[in-house]
N, C-alpha and C positions, 0 to 999 in steps of 0.2 A: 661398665663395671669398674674400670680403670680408675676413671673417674671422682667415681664415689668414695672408693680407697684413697685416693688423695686427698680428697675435700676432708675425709673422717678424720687421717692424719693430721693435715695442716691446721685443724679447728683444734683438735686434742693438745697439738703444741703451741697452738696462741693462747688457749684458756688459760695450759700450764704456766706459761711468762707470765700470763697478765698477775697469776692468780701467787704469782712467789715463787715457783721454782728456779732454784739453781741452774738445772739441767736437767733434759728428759730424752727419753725414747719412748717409741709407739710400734709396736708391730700391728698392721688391720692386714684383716683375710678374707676370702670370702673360699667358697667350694661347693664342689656339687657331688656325691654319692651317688652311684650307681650299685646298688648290692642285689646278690641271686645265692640263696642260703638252700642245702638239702640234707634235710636231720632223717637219721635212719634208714637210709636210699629211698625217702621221696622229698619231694621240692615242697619248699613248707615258707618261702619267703623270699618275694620281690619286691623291691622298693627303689623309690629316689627322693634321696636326705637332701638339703639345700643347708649349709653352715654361716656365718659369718662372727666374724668376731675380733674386739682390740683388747690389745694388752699394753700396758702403760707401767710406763717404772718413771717414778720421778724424786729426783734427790731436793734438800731442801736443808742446810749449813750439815755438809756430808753424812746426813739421813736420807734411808731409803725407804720408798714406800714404793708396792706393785699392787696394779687390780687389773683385773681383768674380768671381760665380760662379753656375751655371744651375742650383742646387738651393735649397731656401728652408726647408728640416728642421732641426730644433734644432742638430742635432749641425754640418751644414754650414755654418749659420750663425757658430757659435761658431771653425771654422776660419777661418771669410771675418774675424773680426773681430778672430783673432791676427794673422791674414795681412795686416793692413791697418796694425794697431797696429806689426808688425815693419818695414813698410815706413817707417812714421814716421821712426823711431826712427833708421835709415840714412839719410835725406834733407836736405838742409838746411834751416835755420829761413828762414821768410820773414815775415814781417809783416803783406804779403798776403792770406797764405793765412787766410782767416776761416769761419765758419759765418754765413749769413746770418741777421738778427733774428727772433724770433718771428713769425709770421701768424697764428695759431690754425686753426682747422679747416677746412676748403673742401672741398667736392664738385663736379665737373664731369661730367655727363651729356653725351657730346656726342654720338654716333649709336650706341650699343652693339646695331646689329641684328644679326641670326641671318644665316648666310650661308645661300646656296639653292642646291646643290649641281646642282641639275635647270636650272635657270635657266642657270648659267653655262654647264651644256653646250652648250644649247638657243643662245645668245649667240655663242657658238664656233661654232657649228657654219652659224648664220646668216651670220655674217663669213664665212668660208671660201667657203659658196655666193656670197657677195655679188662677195667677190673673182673670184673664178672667172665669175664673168657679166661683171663689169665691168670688169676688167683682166687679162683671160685670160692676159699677157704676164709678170704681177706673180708670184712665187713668194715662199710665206710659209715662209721659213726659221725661224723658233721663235715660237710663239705662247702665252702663259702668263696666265693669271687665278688671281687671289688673293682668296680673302679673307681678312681679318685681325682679329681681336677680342682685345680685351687689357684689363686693369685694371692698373694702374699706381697703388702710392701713394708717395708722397715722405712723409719725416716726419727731422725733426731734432731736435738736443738744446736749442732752444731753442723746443721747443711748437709747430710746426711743422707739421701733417697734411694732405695735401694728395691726395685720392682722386681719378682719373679713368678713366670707362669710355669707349672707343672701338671705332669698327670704322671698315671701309672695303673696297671692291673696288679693284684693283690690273691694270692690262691694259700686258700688254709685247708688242711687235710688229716681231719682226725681217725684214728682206725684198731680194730683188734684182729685177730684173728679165731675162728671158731670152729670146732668138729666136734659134732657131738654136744657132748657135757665139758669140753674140756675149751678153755677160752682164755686168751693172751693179756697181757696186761697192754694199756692203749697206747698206742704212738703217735707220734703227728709230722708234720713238714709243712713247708713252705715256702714259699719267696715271691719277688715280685717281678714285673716286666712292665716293657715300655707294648709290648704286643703282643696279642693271643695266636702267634702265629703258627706255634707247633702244639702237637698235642699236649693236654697237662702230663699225661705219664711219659712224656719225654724226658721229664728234667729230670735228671739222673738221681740225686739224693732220694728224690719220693721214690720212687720205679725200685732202688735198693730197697729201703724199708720197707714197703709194701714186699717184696717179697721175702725179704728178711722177715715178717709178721708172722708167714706161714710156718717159717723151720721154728719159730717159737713153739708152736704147738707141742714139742717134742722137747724141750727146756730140759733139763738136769742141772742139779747142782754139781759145783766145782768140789772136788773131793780135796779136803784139808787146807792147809795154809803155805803159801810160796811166796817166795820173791822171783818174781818177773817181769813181762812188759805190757806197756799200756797198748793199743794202736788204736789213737783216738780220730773217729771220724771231726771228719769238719765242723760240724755242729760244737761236740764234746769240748775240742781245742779252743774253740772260741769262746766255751763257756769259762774251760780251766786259766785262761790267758782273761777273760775279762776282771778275774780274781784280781789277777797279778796288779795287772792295770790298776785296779780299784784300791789296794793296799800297797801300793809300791811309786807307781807318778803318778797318780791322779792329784788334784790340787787339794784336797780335801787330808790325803796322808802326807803330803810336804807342808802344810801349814803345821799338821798338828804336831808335826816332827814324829811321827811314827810310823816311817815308811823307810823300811832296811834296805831301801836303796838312795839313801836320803844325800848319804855323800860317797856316789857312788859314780857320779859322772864321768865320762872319760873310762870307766874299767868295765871288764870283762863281768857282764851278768847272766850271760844265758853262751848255747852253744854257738860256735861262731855260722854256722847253717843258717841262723835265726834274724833275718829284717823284719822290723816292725813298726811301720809308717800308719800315720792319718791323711787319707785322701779322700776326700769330698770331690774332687776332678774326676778321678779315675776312671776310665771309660768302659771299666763293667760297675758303675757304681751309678743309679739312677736316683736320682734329683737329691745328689749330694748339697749340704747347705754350704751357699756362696759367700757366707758369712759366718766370719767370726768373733764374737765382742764389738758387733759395730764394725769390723776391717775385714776387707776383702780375703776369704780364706785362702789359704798355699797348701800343700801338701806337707808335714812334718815327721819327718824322720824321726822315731825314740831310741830304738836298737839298731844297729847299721854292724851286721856282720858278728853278730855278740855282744856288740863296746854300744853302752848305756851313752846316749849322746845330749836329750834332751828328757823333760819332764813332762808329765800334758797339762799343761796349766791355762786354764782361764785369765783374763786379764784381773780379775778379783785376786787370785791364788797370786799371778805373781807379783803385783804390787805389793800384797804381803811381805812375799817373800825375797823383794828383790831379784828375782829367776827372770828370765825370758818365758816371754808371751808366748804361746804354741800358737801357728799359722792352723790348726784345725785338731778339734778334738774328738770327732768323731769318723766312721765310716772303716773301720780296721784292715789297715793291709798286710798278709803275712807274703812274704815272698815265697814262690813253689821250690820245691828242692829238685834231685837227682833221679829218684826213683818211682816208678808205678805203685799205686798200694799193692799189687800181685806182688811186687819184690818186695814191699817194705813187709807183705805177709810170709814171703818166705824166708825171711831173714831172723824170724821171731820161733824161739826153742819154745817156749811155755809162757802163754800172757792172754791176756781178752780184749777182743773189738769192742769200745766200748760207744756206745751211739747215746748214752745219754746221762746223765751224773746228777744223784741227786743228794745233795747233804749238803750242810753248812759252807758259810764262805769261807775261804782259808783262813788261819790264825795268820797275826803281825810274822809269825818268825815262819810263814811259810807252810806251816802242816796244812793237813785237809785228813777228811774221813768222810766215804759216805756210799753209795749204793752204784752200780752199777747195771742199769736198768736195760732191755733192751739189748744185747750184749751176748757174744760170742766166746766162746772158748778157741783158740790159738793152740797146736800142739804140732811141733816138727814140724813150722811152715805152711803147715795148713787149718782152714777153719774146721775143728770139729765138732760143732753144732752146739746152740743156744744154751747157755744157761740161765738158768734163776738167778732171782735178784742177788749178787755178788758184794760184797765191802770191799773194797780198795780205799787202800791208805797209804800214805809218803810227804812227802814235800816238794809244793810247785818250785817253790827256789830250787832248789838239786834237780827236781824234773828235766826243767830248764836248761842246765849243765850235762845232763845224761843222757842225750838224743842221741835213739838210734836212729834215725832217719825221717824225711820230710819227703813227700808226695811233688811228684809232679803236676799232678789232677791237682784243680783246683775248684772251689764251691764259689760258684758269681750266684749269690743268691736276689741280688740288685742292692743292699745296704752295706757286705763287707767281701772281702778274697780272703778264703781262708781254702789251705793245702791239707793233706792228714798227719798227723806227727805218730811218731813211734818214741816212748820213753823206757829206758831202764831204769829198774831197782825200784817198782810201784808193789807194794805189798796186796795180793790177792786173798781172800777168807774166805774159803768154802765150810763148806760143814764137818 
């Protein structure tokens, strides 16, 4: 299989020379799917998918052209690298647009095992009994395990070769809760692992929500209007911080210059409680990408203690912008804080556990508005049971600044580390 990934690549980038490019890169894959699907508590889908496929970007007097396509044979090859060449050709010059410098050759081993097809039933099938004993109430609307195994090589026109093999199991978890006439609105979880080695209602997030499913039955709404605290599980924080991310450093809001942390380097943007790193290494982070732009990923610090330090830029973003290049743009690390969620719960006078946020992306200056789904009522340090769908509204910027408190517990879901956060001064809407 090795093989053949090289042959696809080294042919894709000779055609490309012969045929005019400037410069190129190729990414060729190949994979194998394992999937075991169970819709409405019965098994309804087994299968094993086989992938492959290359992606081609090739520049041509600082135009870019990309195709890509899910065969990797000479003949489709040679189509994917007219098809690529012709897009150039139509697009504008940018200056930008570059092949990253040489690396030379790299191989990355990071869990290439065999998937276990008896196993995962076995897995499924113990969840389900589990469920059913312990939350007789809970109903498992779709239930799906994966496994996935792939080789992946990157290789460019500047000596470039970069081989890795991966796998991983994949567990999806849809669900409501029901008594009677009266039935929950649906939740879900997930994550991934290098091994089916504990049970699935082990992993702690699902095992919550699933039983967080059943006090829904019993939901009220929040009576009237307050200013109080958020306590956002893992999931929520991550969603509310990928805002930030996205309108604040991401390379898309420093080009356009409308990112109000634009010239903010070096100062104080969030509470100093708050690190905020990209690690792809991390060793609860499974088959983080070994690359980035063409160079070898590092870990990148953006918040270090509150003080905004770097931007997350692509090698595109900061050519633009003259910025430094980020060693890695994905994979989110938040550092844990001081406290257990039992104390960051007891620490909160009047506010909602909020497990899932749905509304718009925040505005350039920071607001948000939007629902509060899934979600707990907070009163004198304790949970006083579920409410209806809730409005919560404020501003992530200020969020940011107004931390009551960060989690020791952390969510290793296998793609990011994320702690629970506690904010002040989040506006709650009941009825």
């Amino acid at each position: 299989m090795n093989n053949e990934l090289y042959d696809a690549a080294g042919y894709a980038l000779k055609k490309l020379k012969e045929k005019g490019s400037d410069g190129s890169e190729v990414r060729v894959s190949r994979g194998q799917m394992d999937e075991l699907n169970l819709d409405a508590g019965k098994f309804s889908l087994m299968r094993t998918t086989f992938s492959s496929g290359i992606n081609i970007r090739a520049l041509s007097e600082s135009k870019k052209g990309v195709y890509g396509t899910n065969k990797i044979d000479r003949e489709t090859t040679e189509t994917a690298v007219d098809a690529a060449l012709a897009a150039a050709k139509s697009s504008e010059p940018d200056s930008a647009e570059v092949i990253s410098g040489g690396i030379g050759e790299h191989n990355f081993d990071l869990s290439p095992d065999d998937s276990n097809p008896d196993l995962i039933y076995d897995r499924m099938t113990e969840f389900m009994e589990q469920v059913k004993q312990e939350y007789p109430k809970t109903e498992i609307m779709q239930f799906i395990v994966r496994h996935n195994k792939w080789d992946t090589l990157y290789s460019n026109s500047n000596d470039t070769r970069v081989f890795t093999k991966g796998s991983q199991y994949s567990v999806s978890v849809s669900f409501s809760a029901r008594n009677g006439e009266r039935t929950t609105s649906f939740n879900g979880s997930g994550y991934s692992a290098k091994e089916l080695d504990k049970p699935i209602l082990f992993y702690p997030d699902l095992k919550r929500l699933i039983a967080g499913s059943v006090m829904e039955l019993d939901a009220k709404p929040v009576e009237g209007k307050f200013t109080g605290t958020l306590l956002c599980s893992p999931d929520s924080f991550a969603d509310f911080f990928g805002s930030v991310i996205g309108n604040c450093i991401s390379g898309g809001a420093i080009i356009s210059g409308t990112s109000p942390w634009k010239d903010k380097i070096g100062e104080i943007v969030t509470d100093k409680r708050i690190n905020l790193s990209f690690d792809p290494l991390n060793e609860h982070v499974l088959n983080g990408s070994r690359l980035q732009d063409g160079y070898l990923a590092y870990k990148q610090d953006i918040i270090r203690e509150g003080r905004l330090v770097a931007f997350s830029l692509g090698e595109y973003a900061a050519l633009k912008t003259g910025l430094p290049r980020a060693g890695a743009t994905g994979n989110m690390i938040i550092s844990p804080g001081n406290l257990s969620v039992d104390e960051l719960t007891a620490g909160i006078e009047r506010g909602i556990l909020i497990n899932r946020f749905s509304g718009g992306a925040m505005a350039p200056n920071g607001d948000f508005s939007g629902v509060a789904k899934n979600s707990f009522l907070i009163e004198n340090g304790k949970i006083a049971g579920a409410v209806t769908e809730t409005m919560v509204s404020g501003n992530m910027l200020e969020m940011l600044l107004n931390v009551a408190g960060i989690s020791s517990e952390l969510d290793c879901g296998g793609s990011a580390v994320i702690p629970w956060a506690a904010f002040n001064g989040v506006v709650i809407s009941g009825k």
